[in-house]
N, C-alpha and C positions, 0 to 999 in steps of 0.2 A: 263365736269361733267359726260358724259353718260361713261368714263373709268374709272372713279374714281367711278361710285355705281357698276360696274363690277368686282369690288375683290373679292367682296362674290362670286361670279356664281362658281359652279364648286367645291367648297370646305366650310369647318365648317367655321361659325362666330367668332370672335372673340369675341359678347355681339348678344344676341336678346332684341327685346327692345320691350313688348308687350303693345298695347293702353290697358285700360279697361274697359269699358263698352263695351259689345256685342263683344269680344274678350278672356276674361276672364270672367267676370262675363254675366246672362242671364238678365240685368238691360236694357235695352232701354224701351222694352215693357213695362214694370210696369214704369218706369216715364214716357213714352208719353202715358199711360190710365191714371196715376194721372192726369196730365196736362191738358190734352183733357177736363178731364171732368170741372177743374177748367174753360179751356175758355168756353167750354159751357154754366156754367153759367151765365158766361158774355156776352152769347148771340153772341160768337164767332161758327160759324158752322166747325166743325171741327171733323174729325174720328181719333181714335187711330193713326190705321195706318195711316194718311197723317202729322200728330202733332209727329211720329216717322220719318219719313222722311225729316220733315221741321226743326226737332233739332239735328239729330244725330252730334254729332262730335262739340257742340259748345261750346266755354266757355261760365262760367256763364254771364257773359256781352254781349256775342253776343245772349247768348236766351233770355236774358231780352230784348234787345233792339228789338228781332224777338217778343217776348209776345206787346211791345208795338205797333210795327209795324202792327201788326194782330187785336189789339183793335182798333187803331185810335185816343189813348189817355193814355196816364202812368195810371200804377194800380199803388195803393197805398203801401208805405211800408208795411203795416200789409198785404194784399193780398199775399205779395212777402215773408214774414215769415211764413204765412200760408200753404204756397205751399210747402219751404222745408221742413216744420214739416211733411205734408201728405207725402211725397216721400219719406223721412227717414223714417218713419213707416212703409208705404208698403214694401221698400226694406229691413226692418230690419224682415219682415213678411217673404216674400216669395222669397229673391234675391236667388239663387243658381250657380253653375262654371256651366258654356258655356259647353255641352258636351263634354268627351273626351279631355279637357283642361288639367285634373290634370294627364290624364297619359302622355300627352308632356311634364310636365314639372318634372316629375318623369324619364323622360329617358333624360332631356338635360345634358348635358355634359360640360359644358361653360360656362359664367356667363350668365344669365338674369334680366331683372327688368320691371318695369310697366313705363309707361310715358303717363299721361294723361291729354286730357282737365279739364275734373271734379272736382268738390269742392274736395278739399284737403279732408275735414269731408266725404266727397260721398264717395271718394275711401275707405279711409279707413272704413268703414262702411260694404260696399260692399263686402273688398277684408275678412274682417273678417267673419260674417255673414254666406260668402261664405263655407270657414277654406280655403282660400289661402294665410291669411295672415302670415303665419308662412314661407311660401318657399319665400316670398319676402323682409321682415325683413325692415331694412331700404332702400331698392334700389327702392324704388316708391318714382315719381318726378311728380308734377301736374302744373298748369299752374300759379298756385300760386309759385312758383319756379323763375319765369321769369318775362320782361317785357312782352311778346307777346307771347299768345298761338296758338297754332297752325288756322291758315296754317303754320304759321312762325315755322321756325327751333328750335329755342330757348330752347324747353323741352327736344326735342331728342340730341342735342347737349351736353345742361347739361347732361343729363345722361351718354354720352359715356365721356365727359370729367370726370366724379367723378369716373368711374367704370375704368377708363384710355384704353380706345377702339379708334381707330381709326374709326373715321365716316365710312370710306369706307370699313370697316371690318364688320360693324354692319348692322342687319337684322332687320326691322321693321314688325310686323305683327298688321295691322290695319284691323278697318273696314268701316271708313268714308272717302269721298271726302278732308276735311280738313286735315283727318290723314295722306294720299297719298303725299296730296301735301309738308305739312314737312317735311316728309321723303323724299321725293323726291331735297329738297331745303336743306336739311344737306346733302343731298352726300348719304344715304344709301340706299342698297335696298330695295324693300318693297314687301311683300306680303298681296295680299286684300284675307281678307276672306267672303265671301259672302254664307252664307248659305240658302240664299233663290236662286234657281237657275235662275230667272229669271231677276236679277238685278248683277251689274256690276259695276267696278271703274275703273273709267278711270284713265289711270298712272300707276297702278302697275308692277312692274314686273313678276307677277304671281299671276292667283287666284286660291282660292280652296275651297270648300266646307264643307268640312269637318274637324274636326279636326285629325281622323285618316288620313288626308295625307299630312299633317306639317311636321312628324320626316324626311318622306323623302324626302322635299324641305328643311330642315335642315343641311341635310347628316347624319342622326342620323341613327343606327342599328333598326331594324324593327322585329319582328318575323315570 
């Protein structure tokens, strides 16, 4: 496996394949303060940031089953309607592009696309909201796509099978423990982005902080 995510190294992708939330779009923060504050009231002790770290990267099914796991007892359906109505609102409020996101992908050269855990409705919501939804058109795949969202391969796979990319050709840039590990299990390379300096992903082939220094882990021209 470790020769086969080794095609990329050294030359342009065949596909990049970007997560979305906190990779494209600047949405974690604004759903883990919705969120937080919902378990709060349920008498859940809980800070943005630790309800941002304790969701990042999950399908809807695994954060429900985390929201139950945190209570002690299932919330109710309407709790659970209530919560994405607050989170579509705020991200329909205040979502905006990840810094320096729109000018990567104003210079790639290759195909790219989204491939996310996220409500199918989330992404696109976000990636609108945002105005990235135009540079990705139909090439956004969510986990509603598959049987199994990530860790498992299953989303990044589809996507390089639709846009016809060989796995080992294509470059992941995520930014969750979950995202890593997909990428890492379809064969692609992967780059973590971590814009907090202090925090880290384990697996990646590369991290970097910023999004001015993508074009050139891409091998894209620079000025």
């Amino acid at each position: 496996m470790k020769g086969d995510r080794e095609a990329t190294h050294g030359r342009r992708p065949d596909l990049v394949i970007f997560d979305c939330d906190g990779v494209l779009v600047d949405s974690e923060s604004i759903v883990a303060g919705v969120l937080a504050e919902q378990l709060r009231q349920l008498g859940v002790e809980i800070t943005d940031a630790e309800c941002e770290r304790e969701f990042a990267g999950l399908t809807q099914d695994r954060a429900t089953d985390r929201v139950v796991a945190l209570l002690g007892t299932s919330a109710s359906v309407g709790w659970f309607n209530s919560l994405t109505r607050s989170v579509d609102e705020a991200l329909r409020a205040r979502v905006r592009p990840v810094p320096g996101v729109l000018d990567v992908i104003r210079l790639l050269e290759f195909p790219f696309c989204v491939a996310s855990n996220g409500r199918a409705e989330k992404v696109a919501l976000t990636l609108r909201t945002s105005g990235l939804a135009g540079y990705f058109e139909d090439r956004i795949f969510t986990a509603a796509d598959v049987m199994r969202g990530k860790p498992a391969p299953d989303v990044f796979l589809l996507a390089a099978e639709r846009l016809g990319a060989d796995p080992r050709r294509c470059v992941v840039v995520e930014d969750s423990e979950s995202g890593i590990a997909a990428a890492r299990a379809a064969g692609m390379r992967v780059l973590g982005f971590v814009p907090a300096r202090d925090r880290t992903l384990d697996g990646a082939d590369a991290l970097f902080s910023s999004m001015a220094d993508l074009p050139r882990m891409l091998f894209l021209p620079t000025n």
